[in-house]
C-alpha positions as CSV (number, residue, x, y, z in Angstrom):
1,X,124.4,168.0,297.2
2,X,123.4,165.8,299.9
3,X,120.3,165.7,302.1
4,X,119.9,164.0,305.4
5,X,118.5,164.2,308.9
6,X,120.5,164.8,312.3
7,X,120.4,166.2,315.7
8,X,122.7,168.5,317.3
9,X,123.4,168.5,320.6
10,X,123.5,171.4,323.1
11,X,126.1,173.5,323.3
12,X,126.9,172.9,326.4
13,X,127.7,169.0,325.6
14,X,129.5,170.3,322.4
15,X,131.9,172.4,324.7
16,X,132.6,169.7,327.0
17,X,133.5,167.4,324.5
18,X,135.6,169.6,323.0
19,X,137.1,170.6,326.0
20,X,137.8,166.4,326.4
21,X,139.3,166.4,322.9
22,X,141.7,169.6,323.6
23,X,142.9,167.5,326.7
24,X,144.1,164.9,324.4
25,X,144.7,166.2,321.1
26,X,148.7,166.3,321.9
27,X,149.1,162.9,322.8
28,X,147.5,162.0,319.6
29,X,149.6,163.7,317.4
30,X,151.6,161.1,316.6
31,X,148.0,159.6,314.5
32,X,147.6,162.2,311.9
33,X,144.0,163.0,312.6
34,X,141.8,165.5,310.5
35,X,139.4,166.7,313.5
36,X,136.1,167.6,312.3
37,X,134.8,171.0,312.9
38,X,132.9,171.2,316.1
39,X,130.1,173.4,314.1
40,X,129.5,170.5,311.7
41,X,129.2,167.9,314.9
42,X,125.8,166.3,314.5
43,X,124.4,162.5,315.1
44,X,123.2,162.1,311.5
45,X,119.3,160.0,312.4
46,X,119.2,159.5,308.2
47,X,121.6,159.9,305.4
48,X,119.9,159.9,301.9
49,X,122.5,161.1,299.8
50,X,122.1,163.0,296.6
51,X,118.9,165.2,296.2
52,X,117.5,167.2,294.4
53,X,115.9,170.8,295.6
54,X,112.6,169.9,295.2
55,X,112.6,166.7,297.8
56,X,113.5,169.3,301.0
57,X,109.8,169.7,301.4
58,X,108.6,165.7,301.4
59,X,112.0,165.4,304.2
60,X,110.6,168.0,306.1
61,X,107.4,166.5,306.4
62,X,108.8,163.6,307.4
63,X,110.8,164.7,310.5
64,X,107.6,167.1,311.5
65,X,105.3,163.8,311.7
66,X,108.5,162.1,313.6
67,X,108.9,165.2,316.1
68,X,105.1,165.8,316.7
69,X,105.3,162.4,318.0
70,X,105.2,163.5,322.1
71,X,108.7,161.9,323.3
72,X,110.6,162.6,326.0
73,X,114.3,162.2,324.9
74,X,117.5,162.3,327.0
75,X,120.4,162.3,325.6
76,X,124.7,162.1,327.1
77,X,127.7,162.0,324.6
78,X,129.8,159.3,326.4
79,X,132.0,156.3,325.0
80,X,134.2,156.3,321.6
81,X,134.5,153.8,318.7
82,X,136.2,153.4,315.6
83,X,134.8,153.0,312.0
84,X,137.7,150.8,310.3
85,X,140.4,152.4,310.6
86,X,139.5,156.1,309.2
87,X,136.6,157.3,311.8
88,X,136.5,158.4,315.3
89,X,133.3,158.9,316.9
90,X,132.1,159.2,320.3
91,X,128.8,157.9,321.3
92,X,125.3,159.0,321.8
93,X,123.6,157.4,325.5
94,X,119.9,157.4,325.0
95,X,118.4,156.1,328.9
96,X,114.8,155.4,327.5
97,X,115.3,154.2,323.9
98,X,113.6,156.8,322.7
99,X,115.9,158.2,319.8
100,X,116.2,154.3,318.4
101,X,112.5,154.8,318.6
102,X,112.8,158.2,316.4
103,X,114.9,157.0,314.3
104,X,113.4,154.0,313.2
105,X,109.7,155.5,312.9
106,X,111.8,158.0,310.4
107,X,113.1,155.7,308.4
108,X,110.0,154.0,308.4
109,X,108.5,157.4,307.2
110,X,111.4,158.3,304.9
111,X,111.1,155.0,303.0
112,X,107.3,155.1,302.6
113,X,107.7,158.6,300.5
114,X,110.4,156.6,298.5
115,X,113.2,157.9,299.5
116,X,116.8,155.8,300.3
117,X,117.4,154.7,303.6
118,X,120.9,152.6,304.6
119,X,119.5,149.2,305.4
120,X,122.1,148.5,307.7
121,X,121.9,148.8,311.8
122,X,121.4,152.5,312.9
123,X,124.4,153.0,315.8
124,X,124.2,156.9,316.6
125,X,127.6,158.5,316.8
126,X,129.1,161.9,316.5
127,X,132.3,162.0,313.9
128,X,134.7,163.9,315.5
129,X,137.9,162.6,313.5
130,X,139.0,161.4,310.3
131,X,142.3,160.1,308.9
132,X,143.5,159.2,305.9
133,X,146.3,156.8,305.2
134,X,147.1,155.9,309.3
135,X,145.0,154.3,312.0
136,X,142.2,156.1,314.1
137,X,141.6,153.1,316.7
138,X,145.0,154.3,318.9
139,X,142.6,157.0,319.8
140,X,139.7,155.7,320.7
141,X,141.5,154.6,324.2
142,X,141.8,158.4,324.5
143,X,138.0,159.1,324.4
144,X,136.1,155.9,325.5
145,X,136.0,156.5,328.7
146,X,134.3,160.1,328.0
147,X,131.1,160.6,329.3
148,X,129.0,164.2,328.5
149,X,126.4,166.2,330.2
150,X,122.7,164.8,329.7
151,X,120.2,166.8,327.4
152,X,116.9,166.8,326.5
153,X,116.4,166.5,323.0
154,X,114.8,169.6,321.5
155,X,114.6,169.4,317.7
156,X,115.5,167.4,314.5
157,X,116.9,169.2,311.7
158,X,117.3,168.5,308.0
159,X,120.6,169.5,306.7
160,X,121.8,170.2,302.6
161,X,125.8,169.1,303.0
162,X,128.1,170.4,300.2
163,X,130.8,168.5,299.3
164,X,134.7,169.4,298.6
165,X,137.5,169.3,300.9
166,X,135.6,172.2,303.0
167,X,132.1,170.7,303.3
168,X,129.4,173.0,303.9
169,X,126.4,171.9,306.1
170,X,122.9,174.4,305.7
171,X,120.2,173.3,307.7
172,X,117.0,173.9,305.5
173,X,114.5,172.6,308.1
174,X,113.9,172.2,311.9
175,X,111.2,170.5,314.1
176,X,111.1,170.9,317.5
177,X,110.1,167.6,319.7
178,X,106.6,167.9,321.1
179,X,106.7,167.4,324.6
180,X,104.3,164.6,326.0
């Protein structure tokens, strides 16, 4: 199973993105898309792959340092890019920084206690389509112009994700932000 860290936003910017995507779902039927659950949609701060069991605690400890950190995070949903040709995401609009900041204090953390960190660019993103064998970037015309309600981040969670053609996301661990 795999481990990593996310966020999640509100639900109130979950329902008005999906309220953006039901508004253009039927012109984009035409580009086969496999849209992602909106109860999996999270911006994924650190993927470290396979783990076992017993390194949930060392991750935890990690994102607890990162969140006691006081930071004052706001956060919008807005724009939409393409990953090749098989991801669409929509972006995450950070006005002070401060999740780059989070993110790269984690990995910074993360990698200290040995664990794997991608060593290429953090861009935060919500997945909210796949495809296989067509083209996702028709659609990103669709969506870049979205823009979400702001939010204050509140907490960083650590998620197990199984695999399969039904993945199954469990968070095992949530820290809430400490407020400066």
């Amino acid at each position: 199973m795999s481990l990593f860290v996310a966020i999640k936003p509100p639900e109130l910017a979950r329902e008005d993105l999906r309220d953006a995507i039901d508004h253009v779902r039927k012109p984009l039927t035409s580009v086969a898309l496999h849209w992602q659950p909106v109860e999996r949609w999270h911006v994924t701060m650190a993927f470290l792959g396979d783990q076992d069991d017993d390194a949930d605690e060392a991750v935890a400890a990690c994102v607890d340092e990162v969140a006691a950190g006081p930071a004052t995070v706001r956060l919008a949903l807005g724009g939409a890019g393409s990953f090749g040709r098989q991801v669409l995401w929509i972006g995450v609009r950070d006005d002070t920084a401060g999740l780059s900041v989070m993110a790269r204090t984690l990995h910074s953390r993360l990698r200290a206690a040995r664990f794997p960190v991608e060593k290429r660019p953090w861009q935060p993103h919500l997945t909210v389509a796949r495809t296989r064998g067509t083209d996702a970037r028709p659609a990103v015309r669709y969506l870049e112009g979205y823009m979400g309600p702001e939010w204050e981040l509140a907490e960083v969670i650590v998620i197990r994700s199984e695999g399969g053609p039904n993945p199954r996301h469990t968070v095992i661990h949530s820290a809430a932000i400490a407020l400066p």
